[in-house]
N, C-alpha and C positions, 0 to 999 in steps of 0.2 A: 622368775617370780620369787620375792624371799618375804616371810610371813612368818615374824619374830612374835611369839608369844610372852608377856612378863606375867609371873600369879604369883601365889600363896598358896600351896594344898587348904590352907584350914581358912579362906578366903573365898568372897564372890568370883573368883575367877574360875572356881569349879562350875558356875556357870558356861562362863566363855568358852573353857575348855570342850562341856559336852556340846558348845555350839560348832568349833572347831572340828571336830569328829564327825560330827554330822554334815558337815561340807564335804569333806572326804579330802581337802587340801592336805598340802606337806606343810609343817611348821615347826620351829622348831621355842622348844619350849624353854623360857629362864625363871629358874627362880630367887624369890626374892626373900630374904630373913627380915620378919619384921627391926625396925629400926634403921638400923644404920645401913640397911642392903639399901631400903627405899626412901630413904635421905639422903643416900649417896648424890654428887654435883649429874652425873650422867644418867640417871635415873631420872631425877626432879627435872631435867630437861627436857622429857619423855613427856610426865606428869607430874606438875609442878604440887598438884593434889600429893604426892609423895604418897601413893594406895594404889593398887593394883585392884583388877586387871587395866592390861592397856595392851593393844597391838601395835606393831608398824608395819605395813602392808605394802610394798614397792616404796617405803620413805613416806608412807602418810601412816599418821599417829591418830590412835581411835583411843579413846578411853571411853571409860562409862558402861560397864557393861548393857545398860538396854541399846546403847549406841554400837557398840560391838555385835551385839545381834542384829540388829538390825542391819548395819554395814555386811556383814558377813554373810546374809541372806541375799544382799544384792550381789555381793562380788563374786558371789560363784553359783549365780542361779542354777545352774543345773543338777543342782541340790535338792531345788525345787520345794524351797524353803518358807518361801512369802507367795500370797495370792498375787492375781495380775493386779496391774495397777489400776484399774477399774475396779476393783471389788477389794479394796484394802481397807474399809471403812472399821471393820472388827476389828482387825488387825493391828490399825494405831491403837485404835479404843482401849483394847487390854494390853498392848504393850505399855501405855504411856499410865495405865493405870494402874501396874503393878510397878512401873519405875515413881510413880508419884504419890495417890493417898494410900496403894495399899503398905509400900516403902515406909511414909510417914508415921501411919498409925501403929503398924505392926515395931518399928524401932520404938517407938512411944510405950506403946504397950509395955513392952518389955522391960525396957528401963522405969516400969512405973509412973510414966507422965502421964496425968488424967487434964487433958484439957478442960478451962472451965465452961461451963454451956452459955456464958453471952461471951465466948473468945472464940465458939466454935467454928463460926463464917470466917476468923482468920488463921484457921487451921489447915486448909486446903483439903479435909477431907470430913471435916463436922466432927464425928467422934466414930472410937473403933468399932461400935455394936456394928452403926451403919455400913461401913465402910467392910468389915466380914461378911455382912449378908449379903452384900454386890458381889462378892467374891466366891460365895459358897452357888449365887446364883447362875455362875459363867460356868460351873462344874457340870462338863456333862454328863450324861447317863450310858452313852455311849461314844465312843468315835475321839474325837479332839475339840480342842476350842473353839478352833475355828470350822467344826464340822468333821468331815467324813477324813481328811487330810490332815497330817501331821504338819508342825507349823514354827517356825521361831516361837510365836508364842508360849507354847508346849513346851520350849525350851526354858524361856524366861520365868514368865509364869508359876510353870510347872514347878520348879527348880522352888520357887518361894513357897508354893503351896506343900511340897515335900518337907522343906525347913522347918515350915508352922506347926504341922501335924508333928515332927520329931519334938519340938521345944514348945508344946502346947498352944499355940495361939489360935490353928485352926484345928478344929473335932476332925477328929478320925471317922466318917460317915461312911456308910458302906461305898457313896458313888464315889467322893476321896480316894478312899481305898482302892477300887476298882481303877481309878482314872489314875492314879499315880502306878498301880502294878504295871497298865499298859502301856508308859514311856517309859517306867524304869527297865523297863527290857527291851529297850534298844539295843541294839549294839553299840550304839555313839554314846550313848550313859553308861554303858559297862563297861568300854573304851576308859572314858575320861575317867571316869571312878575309878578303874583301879590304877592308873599312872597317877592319880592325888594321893590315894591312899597307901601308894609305893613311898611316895616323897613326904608323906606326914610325919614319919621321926628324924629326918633331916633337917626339913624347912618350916617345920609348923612352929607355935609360939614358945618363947624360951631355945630354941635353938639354932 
């Protein structure tokens, strides 16, 4: 089995990575220098997007990190990562929703783009108030996303909801607080964190 990892320490791949650890797989890790690492010709054959992350997995190439999680939940179920297939219905729901309106609005956000409200229906997620409150409402009180089980989602998800609350976009609420202390103390999140946070004066930006 060979399962080549490409990231960025100061990159979404700090995603993939705590996905990667919590599979409990062997992989081996490449990094990449913004610029000319991921514009290189053997690179951009990987991912022509020229941005990491991306896997290759037995010679199949994943990019996209909710695709990488997701991928990686199936290829080594005994992880025990994703619900059965019968009962996936949450599962895509906040997957595909934290790769899409919360993705949208929260980079918008940020960058100060205030969609106009008769542009909102071409926005794919209306406006950010909306699109927070759907997200503060998936927060549980106890347990995980998807319940009593720890979940990819908790990986993906989680991972954006930890970002928001550092660079203010989501409130620090006590169940936040609570729900992010109970995945950040993974083993697989203190894994991948400190292997990024080893390689951030290496490979992070400007070096």
């Amino acid at each position: 089995m060979s399962l080549v990892f490409y990231t960025n320490p100061m990159s979404r791949g700090r995603i993939a990575r705590w996905m990667l650890e919590e599979t409990g797989a062997a992989y081996e890790t490449r990094f990449l220098r913004y610029g000319p690492d991921m514009n290189a010709p053997d690179y951009a054959a990987i991912n022509p997007m020229r941005k990491v992350p991306a896997i290759v997995h037995d010679g199949k190439v994943v990019t996209e990190c909710a695709a990488i999680c997701l991928y990686l939940a199936d290829a080594f179920p005994q992880a025990d990562l994703a619900p059965r297939l019968d009962d996936r219905a949450a599962y895509y729901r906040w997957m595909l929703f934290a790769a899409g309106p919360w993705e949208q609005a929260s980079v918008n956000q940020s960058l100060g783009v205030t969609v106009p409200p008769e542009k909102a229906a071409m926005a794919g997620y209306g406006d950010f108030g909306r699109t927070l409150g759907v997200l503060m409402s998936a927060v549980p009180k106890a347990g995980y996303l998807l319940g009593e089980k720890f979940s990819a989602v908790d990986v993906y998800l989680g991972s954006q909801i930890g970002w928001g609350t550092q660079f203010g976009t989501i409130p620090k609420t006590p169940e936040i607080e609570a729900y992010l202390a109970r995945i950040q103390s993974r083993r697989g999140y203190v894994r991948a964190s400190e292997a990024d946070n080893a390689a951030m004066a290496e490979f992070g930006p400007g070096n």
